[in-house]
ROLOFI-604146 format. One line per field, with one value per residue (C-alpha): x, y, z; residue in one letter. Coordinates in nm, 2 decimals. Layout:
! residues N
east <- [X, ...]
north <- [Y, ...]
up <- [Z, ...]
code <- [a, ...]
END
This chain:
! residues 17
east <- [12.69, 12.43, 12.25, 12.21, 11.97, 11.76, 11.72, 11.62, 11.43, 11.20, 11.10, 11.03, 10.84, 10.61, 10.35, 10.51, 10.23]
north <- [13.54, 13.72, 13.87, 13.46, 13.43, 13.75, 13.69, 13.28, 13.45, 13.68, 13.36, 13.11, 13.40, 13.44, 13.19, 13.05, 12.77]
up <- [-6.88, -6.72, -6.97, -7.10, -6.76, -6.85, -7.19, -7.12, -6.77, -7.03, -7.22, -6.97, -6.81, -7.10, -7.19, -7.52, -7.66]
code <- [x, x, x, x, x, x, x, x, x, x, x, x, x, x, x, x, x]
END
């Protein structure tokens, strides 16, 4: 699932306080 490490990737990327 590919998409599953984009879609986490755009997440961990952004700052989420």
């Amino acid at each position: 699932m590919n998409w599953l490490a984009m879609f986490n990737s755009e997440i961990w990327l952004q700052p989420v306080s």
